[in-house]
N, C-alpha and C positions, 0 to 999 in steps of 0.2 A: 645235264647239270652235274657237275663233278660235289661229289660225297664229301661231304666234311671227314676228314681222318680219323678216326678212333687213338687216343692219344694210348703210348704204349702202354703205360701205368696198369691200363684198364686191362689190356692183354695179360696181366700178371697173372699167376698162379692161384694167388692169395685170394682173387676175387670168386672163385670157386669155393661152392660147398656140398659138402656130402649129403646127396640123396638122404636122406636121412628113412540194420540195425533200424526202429522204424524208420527212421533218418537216413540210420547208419547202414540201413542195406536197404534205401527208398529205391537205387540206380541199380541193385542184382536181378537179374533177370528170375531168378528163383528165391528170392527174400520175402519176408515179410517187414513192415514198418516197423522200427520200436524206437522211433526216436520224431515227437510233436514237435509242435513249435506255438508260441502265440502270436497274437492281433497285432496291434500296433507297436512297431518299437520304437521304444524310449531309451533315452540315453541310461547307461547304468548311475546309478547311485552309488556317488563315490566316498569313502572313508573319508576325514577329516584326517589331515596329514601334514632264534634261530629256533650204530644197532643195526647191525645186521637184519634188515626185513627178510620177512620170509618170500618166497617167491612161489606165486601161485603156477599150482601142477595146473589147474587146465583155467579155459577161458569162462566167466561168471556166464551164470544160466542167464542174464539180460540179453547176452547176444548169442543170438542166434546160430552166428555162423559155425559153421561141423569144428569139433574138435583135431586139433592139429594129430600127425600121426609119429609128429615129436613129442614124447613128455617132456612137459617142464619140468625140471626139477624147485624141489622148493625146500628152503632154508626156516630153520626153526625160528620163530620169536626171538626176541633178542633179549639174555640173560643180562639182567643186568642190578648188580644188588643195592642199587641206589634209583633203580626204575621202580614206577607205581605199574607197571603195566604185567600183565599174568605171566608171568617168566615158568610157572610151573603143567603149561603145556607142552608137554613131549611127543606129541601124536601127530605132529607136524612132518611131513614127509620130506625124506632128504636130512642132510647133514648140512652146519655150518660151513658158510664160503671160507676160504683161508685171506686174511690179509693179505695183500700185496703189497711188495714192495714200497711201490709207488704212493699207496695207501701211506703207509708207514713216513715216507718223505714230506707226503700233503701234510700231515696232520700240524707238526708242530710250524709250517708256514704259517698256516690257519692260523692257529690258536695267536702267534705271533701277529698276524695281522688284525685279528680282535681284540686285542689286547691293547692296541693303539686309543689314544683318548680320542683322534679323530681316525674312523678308517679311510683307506683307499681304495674306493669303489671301485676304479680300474683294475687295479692290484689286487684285490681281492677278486674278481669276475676272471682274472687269468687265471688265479689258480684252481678255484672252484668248476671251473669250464673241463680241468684235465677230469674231474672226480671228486667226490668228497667222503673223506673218512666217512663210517656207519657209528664209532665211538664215541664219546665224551661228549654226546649234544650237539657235536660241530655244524653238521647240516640243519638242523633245527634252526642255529643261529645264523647260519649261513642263508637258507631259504629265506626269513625274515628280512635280512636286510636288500638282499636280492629282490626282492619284491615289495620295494621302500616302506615297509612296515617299521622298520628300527632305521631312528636317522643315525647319520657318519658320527653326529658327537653322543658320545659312549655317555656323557655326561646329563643328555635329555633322555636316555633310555627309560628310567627312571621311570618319570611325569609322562611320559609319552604313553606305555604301558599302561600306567594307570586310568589314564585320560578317558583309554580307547575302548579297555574292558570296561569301565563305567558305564560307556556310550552303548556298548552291545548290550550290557544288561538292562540296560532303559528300555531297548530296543527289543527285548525280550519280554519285558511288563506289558510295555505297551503293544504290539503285533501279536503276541500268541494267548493275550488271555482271553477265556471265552466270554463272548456278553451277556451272559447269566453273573459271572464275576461282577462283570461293570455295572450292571444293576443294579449289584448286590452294595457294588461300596456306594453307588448314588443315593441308593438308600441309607447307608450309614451317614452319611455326610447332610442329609437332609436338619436342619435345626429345626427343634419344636419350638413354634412358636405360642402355644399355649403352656405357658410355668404349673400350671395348676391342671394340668390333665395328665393324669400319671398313670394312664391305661395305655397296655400294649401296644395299641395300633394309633395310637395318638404319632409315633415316629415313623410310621407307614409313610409311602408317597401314596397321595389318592389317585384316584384315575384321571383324574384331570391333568396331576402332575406327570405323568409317565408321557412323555414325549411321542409321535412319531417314530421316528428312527430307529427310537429304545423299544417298539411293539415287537415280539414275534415276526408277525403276518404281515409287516412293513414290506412292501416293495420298494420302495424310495432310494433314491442314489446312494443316498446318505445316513443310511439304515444300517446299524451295527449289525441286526440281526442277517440281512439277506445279504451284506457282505459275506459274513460266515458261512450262509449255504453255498454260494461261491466259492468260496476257499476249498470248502470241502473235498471238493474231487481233487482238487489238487494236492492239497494235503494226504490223501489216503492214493494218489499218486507216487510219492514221495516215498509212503512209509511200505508202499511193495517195493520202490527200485532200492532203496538204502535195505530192507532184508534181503535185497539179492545183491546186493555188494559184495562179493570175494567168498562167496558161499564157501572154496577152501583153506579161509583163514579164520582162527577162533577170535582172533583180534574184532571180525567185523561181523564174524555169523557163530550163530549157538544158541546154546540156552544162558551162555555164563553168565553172572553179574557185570562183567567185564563188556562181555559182548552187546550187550544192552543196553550197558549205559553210554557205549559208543554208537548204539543205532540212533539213542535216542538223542546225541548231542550232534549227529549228521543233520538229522531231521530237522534239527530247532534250526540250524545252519540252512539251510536248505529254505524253510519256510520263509523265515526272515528276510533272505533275498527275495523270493518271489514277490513278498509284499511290499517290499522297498523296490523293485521293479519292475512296475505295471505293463512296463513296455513289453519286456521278456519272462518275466512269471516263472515257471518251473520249465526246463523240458529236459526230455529223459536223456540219458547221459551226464548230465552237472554232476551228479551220485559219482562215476567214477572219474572227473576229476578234482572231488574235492578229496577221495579216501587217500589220495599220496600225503594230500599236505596233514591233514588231521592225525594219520599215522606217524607221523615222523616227529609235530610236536607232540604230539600224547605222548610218546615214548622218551621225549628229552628226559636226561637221569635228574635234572633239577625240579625239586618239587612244586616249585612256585608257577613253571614255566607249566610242569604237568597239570596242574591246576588248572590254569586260566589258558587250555590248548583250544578248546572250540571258540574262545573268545578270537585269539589269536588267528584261528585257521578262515575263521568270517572273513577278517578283515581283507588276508590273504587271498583267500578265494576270490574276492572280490576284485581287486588288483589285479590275478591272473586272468578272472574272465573279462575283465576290460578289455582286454587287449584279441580276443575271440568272441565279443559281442555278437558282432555283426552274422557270424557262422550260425547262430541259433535263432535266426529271424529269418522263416521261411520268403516273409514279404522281401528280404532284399537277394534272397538267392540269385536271383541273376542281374545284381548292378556291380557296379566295378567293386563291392568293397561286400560281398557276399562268397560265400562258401564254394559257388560253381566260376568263379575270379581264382577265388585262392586256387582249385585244384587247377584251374588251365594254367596259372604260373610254377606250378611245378611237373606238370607235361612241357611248358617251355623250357624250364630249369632242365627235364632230362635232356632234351634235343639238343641244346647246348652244349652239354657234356658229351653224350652218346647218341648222337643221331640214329646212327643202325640201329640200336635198341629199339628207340622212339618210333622209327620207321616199322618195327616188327610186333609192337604190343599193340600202337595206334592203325597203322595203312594196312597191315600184314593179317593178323589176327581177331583185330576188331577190337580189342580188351577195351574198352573207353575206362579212365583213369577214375570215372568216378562208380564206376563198382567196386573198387579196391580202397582210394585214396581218401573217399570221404568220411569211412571210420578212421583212417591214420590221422587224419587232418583233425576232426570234431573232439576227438576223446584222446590229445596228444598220446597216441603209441600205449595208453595205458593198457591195451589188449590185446598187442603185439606179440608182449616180449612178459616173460614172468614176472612179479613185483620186483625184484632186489635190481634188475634191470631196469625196470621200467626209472626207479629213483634215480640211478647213476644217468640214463638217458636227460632226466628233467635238469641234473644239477648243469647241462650243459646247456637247456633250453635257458635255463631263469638266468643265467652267466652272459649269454650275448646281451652286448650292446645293444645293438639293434632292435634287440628285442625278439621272444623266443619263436613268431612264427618265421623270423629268416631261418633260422635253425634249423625251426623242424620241418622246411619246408628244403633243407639241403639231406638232414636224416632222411626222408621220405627218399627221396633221389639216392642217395647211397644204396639203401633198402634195395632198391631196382638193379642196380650198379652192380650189388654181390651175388645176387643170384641171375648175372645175365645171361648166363652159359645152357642153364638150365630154361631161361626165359627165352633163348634163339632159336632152343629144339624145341619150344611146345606151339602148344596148338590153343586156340579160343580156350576149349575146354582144361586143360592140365592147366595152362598160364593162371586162368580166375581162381581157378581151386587153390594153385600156391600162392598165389598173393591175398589172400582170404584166410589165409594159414600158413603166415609165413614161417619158413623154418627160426630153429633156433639157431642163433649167430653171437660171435664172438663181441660183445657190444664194444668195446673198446677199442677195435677194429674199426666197426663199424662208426663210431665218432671221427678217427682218425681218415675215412673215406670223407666225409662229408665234411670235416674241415679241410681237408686238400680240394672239395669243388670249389670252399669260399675263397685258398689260395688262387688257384685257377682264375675265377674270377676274380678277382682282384689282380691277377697278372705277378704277382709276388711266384719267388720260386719257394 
């Protein structure tokens, strides 16, 4: 059988780099689990239908896997003297990134394409794909609309915003209050029907009146109270992965006021969904990827947007994990539209490009892709690559057309593509430990790989 050729490209210099989960490591041979799944799944629950991040030095204590033996480096908070967000931590390790160029070129495209009374979702997806400014709120507004939260006429923004936060804070009365509350106002709401008995417990419900459902000690389906006890683990699930969210960011870990009141609006985020999601419920990892979106509007310099960011980030999250539903449902792992589907099309996707590689991780080595691939895959690269990377990675996910797991199922492939050099000398052993800890890489680069395989394939030069 004659070998598919190694196209030269790949031969380059450039693709070389210097030496330098329960779920999510369910397939490491030396892992433990940290990533559940629930029962039956149900379709998601859909919405009715935009500073420099610091970039995290090492990987959140949720996963497991050893720390790389590259420091990340990591960028302060983003100053900003029209942000609500704590601009006055300096204990952030590392120095701010420098604007780029290119940086500098995007931005007033952007701002010009927002600024249209109807946008151009093509037009805007081309330029946001290259990167998007850290400044002026731009990706705030930019990821919104990317994720059809804000429609093209600038002119429903408006009413649409209002519509939607309305709807989440309904949805917040109603899902998170305890049934002690609800007793409490059924009790208020009870009308005395004696005018002339003016004793305290005249406006009591009797025992007669206290329903089933409303008991305690209700087992019943439809018992407010042993709903609650069910929630519970889940809920006290939640509120350990959201305090390990970015333990080296003050944005998401501390004691601060700041950091607190952003645990506790992950959380309500988080809850909300599991309840509006029977099918899928909570499982671990949603925690990091809801903390890209939540961060980025929390930190919009517009107060109004700062305001109402967990309102916004719900709806978002929502919208992103539609499209990874099926990845968090154990029961479909192995049908065509499950998590062990996805990673054998991007073992296909590498063969494709680099055979020989394919030939040396999979026939050669043994690596099976889903010891590595199924954290890159489940928790989009968010613990990959440092934060301030991990953003510019997404602006390219939320940008495709196609929708972002083509993307990230071409970055995944690049990923392998840049360190093949070092992936053709190792062995079982060395190859799992660096792709378990991938090095750090030039991300920008690394976009520019993985859009030349979508050239390739597409046959464009």
């Amino acid at each position: 059988m004659v070998r598919k050729r190694v196209p030269d490209w790949l031969n380059s210099s450039l693709w070389s780099t210097t030496p330098s989960d329960d779920r999510l490591h369910r397939y490491s041979p030396s892992s433990t689990t940290t990533i559940t799944t629930a029962a039956v799944p149900e379709p998601t629950v859909q919405p009715p239908v935009p500073v420099p991040p610091p970039a995290a030095a090492s990987r959140p204590q949720s996963t497991p896997t050893p720390t790389p033996t590259h420091p990340k480096s990591e960028i302060r908070d983003p100053v900003n003297k029209n942000s609500n967000n704590n601009s006055n931590d300096n204990d952030q390790n590392g120095d701010s990134s420098a604007v780029s160029p290119d940086d500098i070129s995007r931005q007033p495209q952007l701002l010009a394409e927002l600024s249209k009374k109807v946008i151009n979702m093509r037009e805007l997806q081309r330029i946001a794909s290259q990167g998007i400014p850290d400044g002026a709120g731009i990706r705030s507004t930019v990821w919104k609309f990317l994720l059809g939260y804000l429609p093209p006429d600038r002119g429903q923004w408006s009413s649409e915003l209002a519509k939607k936060r309305s709807q989440y804070r309904h949805f917040k009365e109603e899902l998170l209050m305890n049934p002690s509350e609800i007793t409490r106002r059924l009790e208020k709401s009870v009308v005395c029907d004696n005018d002339d008995s003016k004793s305290e417990s005249s406006c009591l419900l009797s025992r007669s009146q206290i329903t089933h459902g409303e008991h305690p000690l209700s087992l019943g389906k439809s018992s407010i109270w042993n709903q609650f006890f069910q929630d519970s683990e889940i809920i006290e699930q939640i509120d350990r992965d959201v305090k390990r969210t970015h333990p080296d960011m003050h944005f998401f870990s501390g004691d601060s006021q700041l950091a607190k009141s952003n645990q506790d609006a992950l959380k309500s985020i988080l809850i909300v969904f599991a309840k509006l999601n029977p099918g899928i419920r909570y499982v671990q990892g949603m925690n990091e990827i809801l903390a890209p979106l939540f961060y980025v509007f929390r930190n919009d310099p517009d107060e109004e947007m700062t305001a109402a960011a967990e309102a916004d980030t719900f709806f978002c999250f929502v919208e992103l994990l539609s499209g990874f539903r099926d990845h968090f449902c154990q029961q479909l792992d192995n049908s065509n539209v499950g998590i062990r589907s996805t990673i054998t099309r991007l073992s296909h996707l590498l063969k494709e490009h680099d055979e020989e590689l394919w030939r040396h991780l999979e026939i050669t080595t043994k690596v099976n892709p889903q010891f590595y691939s199924f954290r890159w895959i489940t928790l989009l690269l968010t613990q990959e690559f440092n934060f301030a990377d991990s953003l510019h990675i997404w602006d390219t996910l939320l940008s495709d057309p196609e929708g972002p797991l083509e993307t990230l199922l071409r970055v995944c492939c690049a990923m392998l593509i840049l360190i093949r050099r070092r992936l053709l000398a190792g062995d079982f052993t060395s190859n799992l430990k660096l792709l378990q800890n991938y090095p750090s890489s030039n991300i920008s680069h690394l976009l520019y790989v993985a859009n030349k395989l979508r050239r390739q394939a597409s046959g464009s030069s």
